[in-house]
Backbone as a chain_set.jsonl record, in Angstrom:
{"seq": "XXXXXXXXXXXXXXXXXXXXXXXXXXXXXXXXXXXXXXXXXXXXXXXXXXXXXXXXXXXXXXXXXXXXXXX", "coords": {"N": [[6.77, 92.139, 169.163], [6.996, 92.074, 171.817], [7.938, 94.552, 172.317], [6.007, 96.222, 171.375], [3.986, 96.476, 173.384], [5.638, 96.927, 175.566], [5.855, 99.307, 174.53], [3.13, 100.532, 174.444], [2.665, 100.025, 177.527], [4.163, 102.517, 178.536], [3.196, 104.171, 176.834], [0.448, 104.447, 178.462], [1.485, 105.168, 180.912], [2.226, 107.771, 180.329], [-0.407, 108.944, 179.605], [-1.242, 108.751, 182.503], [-0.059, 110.609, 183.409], [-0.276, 113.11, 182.257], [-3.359, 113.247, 182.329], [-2.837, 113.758, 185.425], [-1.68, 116.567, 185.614], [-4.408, 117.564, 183.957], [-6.054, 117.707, 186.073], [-4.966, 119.289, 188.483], [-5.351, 121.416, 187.164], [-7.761, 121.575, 187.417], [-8.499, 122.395, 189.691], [-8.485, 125.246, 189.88], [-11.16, 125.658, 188.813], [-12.365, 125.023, 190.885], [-14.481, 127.266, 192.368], [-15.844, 127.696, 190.308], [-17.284, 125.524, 190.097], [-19.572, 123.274, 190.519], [-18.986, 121.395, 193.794], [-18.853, 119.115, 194.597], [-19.633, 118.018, 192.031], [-16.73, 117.922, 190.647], [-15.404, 116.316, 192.897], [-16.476, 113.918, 192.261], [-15.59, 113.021, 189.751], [-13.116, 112.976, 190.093], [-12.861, 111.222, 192.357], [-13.474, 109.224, 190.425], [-11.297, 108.836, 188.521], [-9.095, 109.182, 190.665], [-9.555, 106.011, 191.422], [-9.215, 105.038, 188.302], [-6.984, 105.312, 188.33], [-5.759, 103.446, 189.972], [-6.618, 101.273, 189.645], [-5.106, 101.152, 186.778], [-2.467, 101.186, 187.686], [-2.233, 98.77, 189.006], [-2.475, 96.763, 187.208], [-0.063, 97.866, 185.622], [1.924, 96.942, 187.318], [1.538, 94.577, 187.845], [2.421, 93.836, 185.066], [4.936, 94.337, 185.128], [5.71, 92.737, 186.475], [6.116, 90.701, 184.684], [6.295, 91.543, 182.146], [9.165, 93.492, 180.165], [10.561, 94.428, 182.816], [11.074, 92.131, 183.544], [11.859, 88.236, 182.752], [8.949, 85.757, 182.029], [8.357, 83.305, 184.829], [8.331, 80.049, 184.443], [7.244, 76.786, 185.274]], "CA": [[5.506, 92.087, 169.872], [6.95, 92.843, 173.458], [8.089, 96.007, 172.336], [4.813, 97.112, 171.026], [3.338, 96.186, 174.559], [6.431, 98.11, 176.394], [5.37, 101.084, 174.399], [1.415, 100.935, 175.051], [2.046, 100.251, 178.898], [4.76, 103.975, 178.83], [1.879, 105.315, 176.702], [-0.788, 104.62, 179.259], [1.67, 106.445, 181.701], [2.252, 109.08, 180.049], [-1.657, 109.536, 179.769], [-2.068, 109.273, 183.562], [0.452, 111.682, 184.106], [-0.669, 114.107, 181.643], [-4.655, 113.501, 183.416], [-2.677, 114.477, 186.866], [-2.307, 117.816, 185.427], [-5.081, 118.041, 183.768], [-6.803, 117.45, 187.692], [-4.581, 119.787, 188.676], [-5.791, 122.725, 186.838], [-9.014, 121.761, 187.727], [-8.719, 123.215, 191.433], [-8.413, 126.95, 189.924], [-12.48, 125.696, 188.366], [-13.117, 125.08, 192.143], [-15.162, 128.334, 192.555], [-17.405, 128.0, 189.107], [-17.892, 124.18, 189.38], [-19.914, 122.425, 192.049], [-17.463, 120.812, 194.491], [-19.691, 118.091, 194.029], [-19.512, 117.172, 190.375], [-15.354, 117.713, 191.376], [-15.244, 115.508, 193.569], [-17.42, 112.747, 191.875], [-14.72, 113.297, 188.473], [-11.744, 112.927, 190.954], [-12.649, 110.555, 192.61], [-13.288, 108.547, 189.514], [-9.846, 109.301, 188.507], [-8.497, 108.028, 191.338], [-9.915, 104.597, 190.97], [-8.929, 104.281, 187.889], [-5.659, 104.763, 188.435], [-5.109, 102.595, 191.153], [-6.761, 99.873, 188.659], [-4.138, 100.954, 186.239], [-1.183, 101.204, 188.937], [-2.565, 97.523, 189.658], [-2.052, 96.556, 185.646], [1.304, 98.156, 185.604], [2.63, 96.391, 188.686], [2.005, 93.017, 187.283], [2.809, 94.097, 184.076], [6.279, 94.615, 185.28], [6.909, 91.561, 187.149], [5.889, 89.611, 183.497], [7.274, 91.992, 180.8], [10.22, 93.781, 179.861], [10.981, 94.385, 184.094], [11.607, 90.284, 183.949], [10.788, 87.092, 182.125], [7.846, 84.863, 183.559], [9.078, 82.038, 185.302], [7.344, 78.964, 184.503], [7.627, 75.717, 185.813]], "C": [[5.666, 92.602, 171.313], [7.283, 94.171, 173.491], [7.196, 96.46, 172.098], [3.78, 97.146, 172.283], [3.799, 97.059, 175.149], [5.927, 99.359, 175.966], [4.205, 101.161, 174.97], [1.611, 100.908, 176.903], [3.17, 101.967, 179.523], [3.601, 104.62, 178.254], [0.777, 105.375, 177.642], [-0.031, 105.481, 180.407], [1.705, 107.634, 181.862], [0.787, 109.894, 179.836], [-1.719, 109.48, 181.333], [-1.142, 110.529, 183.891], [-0.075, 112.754, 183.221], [-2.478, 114.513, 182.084], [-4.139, 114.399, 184.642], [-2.65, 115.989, 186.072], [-2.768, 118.349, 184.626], [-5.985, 118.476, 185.876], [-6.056, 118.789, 188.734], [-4.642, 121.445, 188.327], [-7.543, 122.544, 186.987], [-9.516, 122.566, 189.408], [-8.691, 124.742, 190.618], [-10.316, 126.984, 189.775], [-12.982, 125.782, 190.16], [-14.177, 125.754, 192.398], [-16.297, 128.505, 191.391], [-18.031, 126.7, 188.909], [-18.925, 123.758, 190.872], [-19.03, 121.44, 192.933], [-17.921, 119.572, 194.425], [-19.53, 117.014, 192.703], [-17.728, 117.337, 190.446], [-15.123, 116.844, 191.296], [-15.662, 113.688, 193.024], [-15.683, 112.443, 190.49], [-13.578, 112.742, 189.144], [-11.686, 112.19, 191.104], [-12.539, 108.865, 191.568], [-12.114, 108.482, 188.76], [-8.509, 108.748, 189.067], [-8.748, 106.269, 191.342], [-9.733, 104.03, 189.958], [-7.418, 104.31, 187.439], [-4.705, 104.173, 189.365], [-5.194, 101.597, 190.117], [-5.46, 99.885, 187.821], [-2.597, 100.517, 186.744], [-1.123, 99.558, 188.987], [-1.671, 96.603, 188.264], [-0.48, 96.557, 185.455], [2.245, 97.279, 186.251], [2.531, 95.144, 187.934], [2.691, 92.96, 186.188], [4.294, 94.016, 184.314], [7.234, 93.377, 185.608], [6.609, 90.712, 185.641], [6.469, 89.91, 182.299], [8.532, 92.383, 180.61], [11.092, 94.331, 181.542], [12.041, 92.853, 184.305], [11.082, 89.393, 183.029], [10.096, 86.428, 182.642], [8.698, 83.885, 183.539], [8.149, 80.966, 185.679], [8.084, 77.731, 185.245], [6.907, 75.809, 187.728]], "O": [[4.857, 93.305, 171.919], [7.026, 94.911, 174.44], [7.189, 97.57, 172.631], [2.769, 97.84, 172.166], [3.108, 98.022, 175.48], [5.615, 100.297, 176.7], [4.105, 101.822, 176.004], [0.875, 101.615, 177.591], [2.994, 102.459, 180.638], [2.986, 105.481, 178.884], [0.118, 106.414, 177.631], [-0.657, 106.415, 180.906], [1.452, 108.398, 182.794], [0.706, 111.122, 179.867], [-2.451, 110.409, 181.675], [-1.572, 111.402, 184.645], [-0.44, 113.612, 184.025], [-2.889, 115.67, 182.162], [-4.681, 115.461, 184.949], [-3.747, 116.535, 185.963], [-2.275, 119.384, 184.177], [-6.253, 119.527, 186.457], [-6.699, 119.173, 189.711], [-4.172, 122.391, 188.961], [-8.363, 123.398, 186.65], [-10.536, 123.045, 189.902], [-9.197, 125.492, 191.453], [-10.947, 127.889, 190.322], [-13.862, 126.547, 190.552], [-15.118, 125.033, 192.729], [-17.317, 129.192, 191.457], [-18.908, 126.458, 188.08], [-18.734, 124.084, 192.043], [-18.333, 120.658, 192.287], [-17.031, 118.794, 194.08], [-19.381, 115.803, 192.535], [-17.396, 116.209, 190.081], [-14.722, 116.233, 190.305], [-15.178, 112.621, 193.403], [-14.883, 111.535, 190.711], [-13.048, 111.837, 188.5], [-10.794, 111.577, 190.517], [-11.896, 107.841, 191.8], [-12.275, 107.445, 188.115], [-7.498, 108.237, 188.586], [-7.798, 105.494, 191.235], [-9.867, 102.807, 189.939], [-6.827, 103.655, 186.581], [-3.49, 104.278, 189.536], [-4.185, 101.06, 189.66], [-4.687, 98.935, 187.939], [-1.827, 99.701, 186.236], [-0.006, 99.04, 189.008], [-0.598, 96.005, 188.337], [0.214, 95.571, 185.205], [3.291, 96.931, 185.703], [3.549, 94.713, 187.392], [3.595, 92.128, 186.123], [4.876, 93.47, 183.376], [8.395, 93.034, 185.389], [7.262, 89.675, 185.758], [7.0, 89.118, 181.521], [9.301, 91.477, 180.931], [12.28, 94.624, 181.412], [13.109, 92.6, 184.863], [9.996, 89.613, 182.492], [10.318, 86.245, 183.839], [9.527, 83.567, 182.685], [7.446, 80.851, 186.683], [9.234, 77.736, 185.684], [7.125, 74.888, 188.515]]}, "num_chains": 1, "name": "protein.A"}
């Protein structure tokens, strides 16, 4: 069971890193997109990978990083 967790929280990395460059080939669209609708996409993007970043981080101090420490 904790291994099937360890994998899903490397698979969610490996999706944000594979988003970064998607986001990353989105600057060549710069010039045919509205910088606008961009920017709006991006920034949504960013937010939700701070949320995830946030996920991860605890995730680490509770799963396969460490065991929880009760008491």
């Amino acid at each position: 069971m904790q291994v099937a967790r360890d994998d899903k929280i490397l698979e969610l990395v490996r999706t944000i890193t594979s988003l970064y460059s998607f986001v990353d080939r989105l600057e060549s669209l710069r010039k045919d997109v509205e910088l606008d609708v961009l920017e709006n996409i991006i920034q949504s993007i960013l937010v939700q990978t701070v949320e995830c970043s946030i996920f991860i981080r605890e995730y680490l101090g509770y799963g396969f990083a460490s065991k929880p420490k009760y008491g």
